[in-house]
N, C-alpha and C positions, 0 to 999 in steps of 0.2 A: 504494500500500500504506500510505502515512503518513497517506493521507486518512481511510480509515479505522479505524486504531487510535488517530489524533487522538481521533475521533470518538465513539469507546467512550470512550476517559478524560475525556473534557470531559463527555458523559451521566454519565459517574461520579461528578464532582465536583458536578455540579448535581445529583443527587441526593441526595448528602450535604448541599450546603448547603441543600437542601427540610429533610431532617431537624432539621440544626442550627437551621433559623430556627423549627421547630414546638417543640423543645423550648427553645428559650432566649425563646421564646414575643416575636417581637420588635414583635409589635403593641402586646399588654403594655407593651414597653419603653417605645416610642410614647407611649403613654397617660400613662406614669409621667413620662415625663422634660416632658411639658408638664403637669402637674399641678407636680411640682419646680420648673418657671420660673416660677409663680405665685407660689409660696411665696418664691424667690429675690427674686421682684419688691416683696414684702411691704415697704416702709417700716420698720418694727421689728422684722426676719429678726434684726440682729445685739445686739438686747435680751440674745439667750439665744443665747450664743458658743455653748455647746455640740451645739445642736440646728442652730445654722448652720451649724455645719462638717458636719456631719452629712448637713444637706439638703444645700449644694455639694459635698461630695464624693459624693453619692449621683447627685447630677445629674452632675457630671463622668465617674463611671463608667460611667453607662448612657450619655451621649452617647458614649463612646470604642468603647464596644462595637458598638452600633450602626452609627454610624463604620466600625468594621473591617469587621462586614459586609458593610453595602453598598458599599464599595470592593472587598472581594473578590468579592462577588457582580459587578462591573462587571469586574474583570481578566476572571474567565473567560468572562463574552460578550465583552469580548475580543479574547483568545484565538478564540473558535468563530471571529469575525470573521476574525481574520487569517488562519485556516488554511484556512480556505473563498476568503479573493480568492486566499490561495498556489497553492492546487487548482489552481481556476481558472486563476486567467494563470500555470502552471505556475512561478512566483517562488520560487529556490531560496533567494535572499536572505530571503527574507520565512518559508519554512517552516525554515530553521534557526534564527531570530529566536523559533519559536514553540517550536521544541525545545528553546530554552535557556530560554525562561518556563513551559513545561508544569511539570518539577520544581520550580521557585518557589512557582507556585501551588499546589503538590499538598501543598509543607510549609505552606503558611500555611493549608490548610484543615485539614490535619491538627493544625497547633497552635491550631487555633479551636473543632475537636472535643471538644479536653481539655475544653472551660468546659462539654460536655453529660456529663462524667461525675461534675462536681461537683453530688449529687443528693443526701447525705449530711442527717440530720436538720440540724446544724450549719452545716452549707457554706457557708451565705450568710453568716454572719454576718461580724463585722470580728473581728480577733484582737488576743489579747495576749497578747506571747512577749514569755521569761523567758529570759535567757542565764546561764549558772556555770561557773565556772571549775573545772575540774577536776585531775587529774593534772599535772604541771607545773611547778608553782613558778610564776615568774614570768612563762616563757613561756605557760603556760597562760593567764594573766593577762591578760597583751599578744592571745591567740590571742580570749579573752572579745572583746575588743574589736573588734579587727578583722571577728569575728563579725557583730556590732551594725552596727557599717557597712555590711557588706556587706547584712544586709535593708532596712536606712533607705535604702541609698542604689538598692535594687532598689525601693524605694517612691518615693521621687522621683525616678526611673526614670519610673514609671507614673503620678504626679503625684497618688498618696496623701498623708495625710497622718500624719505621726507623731507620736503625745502620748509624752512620757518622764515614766513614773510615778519611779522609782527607776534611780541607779544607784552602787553601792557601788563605792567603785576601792582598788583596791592599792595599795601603799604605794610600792613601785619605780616600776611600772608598770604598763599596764592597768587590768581592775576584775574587781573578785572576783566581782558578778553585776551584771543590768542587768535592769530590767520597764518596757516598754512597748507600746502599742497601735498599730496601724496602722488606720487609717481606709478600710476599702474594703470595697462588698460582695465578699464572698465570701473575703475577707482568708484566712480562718480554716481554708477549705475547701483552698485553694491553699498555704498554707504549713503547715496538718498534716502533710506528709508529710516536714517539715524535722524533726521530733521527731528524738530519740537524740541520743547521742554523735558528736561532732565531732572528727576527732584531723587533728594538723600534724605535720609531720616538714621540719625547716628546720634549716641553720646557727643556733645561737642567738646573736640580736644583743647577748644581754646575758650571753655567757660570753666573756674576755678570752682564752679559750684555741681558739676558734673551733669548737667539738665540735657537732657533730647532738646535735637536742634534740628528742624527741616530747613533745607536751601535748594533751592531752585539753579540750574544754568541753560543757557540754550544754545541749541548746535542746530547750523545753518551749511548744507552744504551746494556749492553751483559747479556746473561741470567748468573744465577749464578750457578758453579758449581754442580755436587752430586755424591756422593763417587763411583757411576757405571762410570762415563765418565774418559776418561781412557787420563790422561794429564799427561805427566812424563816430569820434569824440570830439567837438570843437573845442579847442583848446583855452576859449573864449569861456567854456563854461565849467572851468575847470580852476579850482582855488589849491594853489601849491607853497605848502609849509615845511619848514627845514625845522629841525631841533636836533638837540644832542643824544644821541642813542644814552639809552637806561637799564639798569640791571638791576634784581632785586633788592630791595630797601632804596631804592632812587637812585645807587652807587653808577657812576656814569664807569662808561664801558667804552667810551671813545670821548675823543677828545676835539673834536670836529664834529660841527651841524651836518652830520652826514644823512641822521634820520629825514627820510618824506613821507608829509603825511597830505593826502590827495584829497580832494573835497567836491564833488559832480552838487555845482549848485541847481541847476532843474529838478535833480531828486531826493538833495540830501545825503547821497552814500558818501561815505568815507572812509577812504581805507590808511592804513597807514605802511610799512615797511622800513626796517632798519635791522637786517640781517645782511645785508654788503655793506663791504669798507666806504665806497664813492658815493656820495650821492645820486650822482647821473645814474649807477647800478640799481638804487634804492630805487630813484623813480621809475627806472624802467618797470622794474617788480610790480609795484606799485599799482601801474597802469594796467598789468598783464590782470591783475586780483579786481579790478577799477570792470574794467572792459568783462569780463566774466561777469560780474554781478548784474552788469548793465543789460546783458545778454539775457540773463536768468529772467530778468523786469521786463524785460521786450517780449519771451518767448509765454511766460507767465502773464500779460494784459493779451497778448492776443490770445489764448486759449481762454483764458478769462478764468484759469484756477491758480491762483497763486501760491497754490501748496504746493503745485507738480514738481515746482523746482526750486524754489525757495524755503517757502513756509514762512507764516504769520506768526513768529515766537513771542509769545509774552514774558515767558520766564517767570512762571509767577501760579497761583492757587488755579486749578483747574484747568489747568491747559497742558499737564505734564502726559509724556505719552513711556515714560518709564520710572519707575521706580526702583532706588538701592536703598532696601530698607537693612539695615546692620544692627538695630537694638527697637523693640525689645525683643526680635527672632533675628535670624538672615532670612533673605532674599531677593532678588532680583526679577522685577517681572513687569513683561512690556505687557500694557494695557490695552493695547489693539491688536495684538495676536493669542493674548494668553500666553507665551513661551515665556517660562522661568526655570530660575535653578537656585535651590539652596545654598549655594557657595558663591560667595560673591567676589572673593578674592582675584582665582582665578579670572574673572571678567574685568575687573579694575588693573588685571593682568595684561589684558588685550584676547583672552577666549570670547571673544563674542560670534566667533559667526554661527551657532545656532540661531541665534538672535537675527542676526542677516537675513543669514536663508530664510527663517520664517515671517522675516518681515517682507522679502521679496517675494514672497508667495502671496502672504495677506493683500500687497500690493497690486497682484495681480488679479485677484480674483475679486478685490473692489473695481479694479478696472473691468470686468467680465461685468459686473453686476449692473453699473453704472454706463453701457453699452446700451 
C-alpha cells in the first residue's frame, strides 16, 4: 500500500518541479550565468565597483538557484530510488528512511515554489528598504535597529550584499531611521511583503523600573531603479543639503560636509546618504534612493493602490502587521498570514523566510481574490 501512494507523491513532486523549472525558465539561467562568468572573467570587471558587484552578485544568485534545483530535483529520484529497492527486497528499514524524507522534500519544493509567484512588474528587481522608528521612545529606537539586523543579517544569510545609504541614530540608543539597498535579484519582490508596521512588546532594557514597553517601527521597501525606467527629476525641484556625516552618540565620523541630504519639494520625500567619502559620491546615492521612491509614487497613483509598492506606514496602534512579543511569552506572529514561531531569537537572527514565503503567498492569493 506504501508502494503506491509513494508513488503518487513523488509523480507529484516531479511534476511541480517540470512546472517550476519552465517558469523560473532555468535554461535561461544556464545561459545567463555563463555569459556572467565572462564578464567576471573580464580583467577591468573591478574598474566600475558598482557594476561588479552587481555582475557577482547577479552571478552568485542565479548559480544558488540553480544549485537548489538541481539538488532537489536529485533528492526526489532519490527518493523514487529508494522506495522502489524498499518495494522490492521488502526493506522496512529503508521504507521508513523514505517516510521520514518524503515530508522534507515536499517543504523544500514547496518553498522553491514561492520564487514562481514572484511575477510582479517589480519583483526582480534589488530593493531599498527604509526602516523609522516609530511609537516608543527609545525603545522604539533600539527596536529601528534591531530591525536593520535582522534583514542584513537575512542577506548575509543568502550571501547578498548590503550598501548603507543612510543611517540616523538616537541619541540614547538605537537610530531614528536607516536607508539601505540589498543587492539581489528579486530582492524587492521577496521583501515587499515586509512593508507596514512592526511592533515589540519586551521588558524594556532601558526602564530602571523593569515595566513592559510596546514600540512600534516601520519598514518601507521600493524596488531599485534600472537605467530603462524612465524617471526624469528637475533639478529645479530638488533642495540639496550638505552636513557633516554622524556616528553614534552624535560623535562625527568625518571631518568634511560630505553628508547629502536630498529634499523633492512637489512631494516632500527626503532622502539622505553619507556612506561615501565625496560628496559628489553621497549625492549621487542619494538621487539613485530619490528617483526609486519617486518611481514607487508614480507607479502607486497610477494603479491607485499605494500599498502595492510602498505602503501607508503609520508606525503606531493599529496598523502593525507583525508582532515580537518576548514577555510575558515569546513569539513572533504576522497578522495577515497567521505564520508564527515560538523563538524569536533566531528571527531577530535574520531566519525569517518562513515569514517571506508565507507572506508571498498571502500576497498572492489577495491578489486572486481581488481579481
Amino acid at each position: 500500500m506504501a508502494g503506491p501512494d509513494f508513488d503518487s507523491e513523488i509523480k507529484q513532486l516531479q511534476a511541480t518541479m517540470h512546472t517550476i523549472e519552465q517558469v523560473l525558465d532555468i535554461d535561461k539561467m544556464k545561459a545567463d550565468i555563463a555569459d556572467l562568468q565572462e564578464q567576471v572573467a573580464a580583467p577591468d570587471l573591478w574598474d566600475d565597483q558598482a557594476n561588479a558587484t552587481r555582475v557577482t552578485g547577479s552571478l552568485s544568485d542565479l548559480q544558488g538557484q540553480v544549485e537548489r534545483f538541481e539538488k532537489l530535483s536529485s533528492r526526489i529520484e532519490d527518493l523514487a530510488v529508494l522506495v522502489e529497492l524498499a518495494v522490492e527486497a521488502e526493506d522496512a528499514d529503508s521504507m521508513e528512511e523514505a517516510e521520514r524524507e518524503l515530508p522534507r522534500v515536499k517543504t523544500a519544493v514547496e518553498s522553491l515554489e514561492v520564487r514562481t509567484l514572484l511575477s510582479g512588474e517589480y519583483d526582480s528587481r534589488e530593493a531599498i528598504v527604509t526602516i523609522r522608528s516609530g511609537a516608543g521612545g527609545v525603545d522604539a529606537a533600539d527596536f529601528a535597529e534591531m530591525l536593520m539586523r535582522m534583514y542584513t543579517r537575512w542577506a548575509e544569510r543568502n550571501k547578498y550584499s548590503v550598501e548603507v545609504f543612510d543611517i540616523s541614530y538616537a541619541e540614547e540608543a538605537g537610530i531614528k531611521s536607516a536607508e539601505f539597498a540589498i543587492h539581489a535579484p528579486y530582492a524587492y519582490g521577496t521583501l515587499s511583503v515586509e512593508v507596514g508596521t512592526h511592533r515589540l512588546v519586551r521588558i524594556s532594557p532601558f526602564d530602571n523600573q523593569g515595566r513592559r514597553q510596546t514600540s512600534f517601527a516601520a519598514v518601507e521597501v521600493v524596488p531599485q531603479l534600472e537605467q530603462t525606467d524612465e524617471i526624469e527629476v528637475d533639478e529645479n525641484d530638488v533642495r540639496t543639503d550638505v552636513f557633516r556625516s554622524g556616528g553614534p552618540g552624535g560623535q562625527s565620523v568625518n571631518t568634511t560636509d560630505s553628508a547629502v541630504r536630498l529634499t523633492h519639494i512637489p512631494t516632500g520625500i527626503v532622502v539622505s546618504c553619507q556612506n561615501e567619502k565625496s560628496q559628489l559620491q553621497n549625492k549621487a546615492a542619494a538621487m539613485i534612493v530619490l528617483k526609486a521612491k519617486l518611481l514607487a509614487k508614480k507607479k502607486a497613483e497610477e494603479a491607485a493602490l499605494k500599498k502595492d509598492l510602498k505602503g501607508d506606514v503609520a508606525a503606531s496602534w493599529g496598523d502593525q502587521m507583525r508582532n515580537y512579543v518576548l514577555n510575558p511569552y515569546q513569539i513572533v506572529k504576522d497578522l495577515r498570514t497567521g505564520y508564527e514561531t515560538g523563538n524569536p531569537q533566531p528571527v531577530f537572527d535574520g531566519e525569517i523566510d518562513g515569514f517571506l514565503e508565507a507572506g508571498i503567498r498571502w500576497r498572492r492569493g489577495t491578489a486572486k481574490a481581488d481579481a
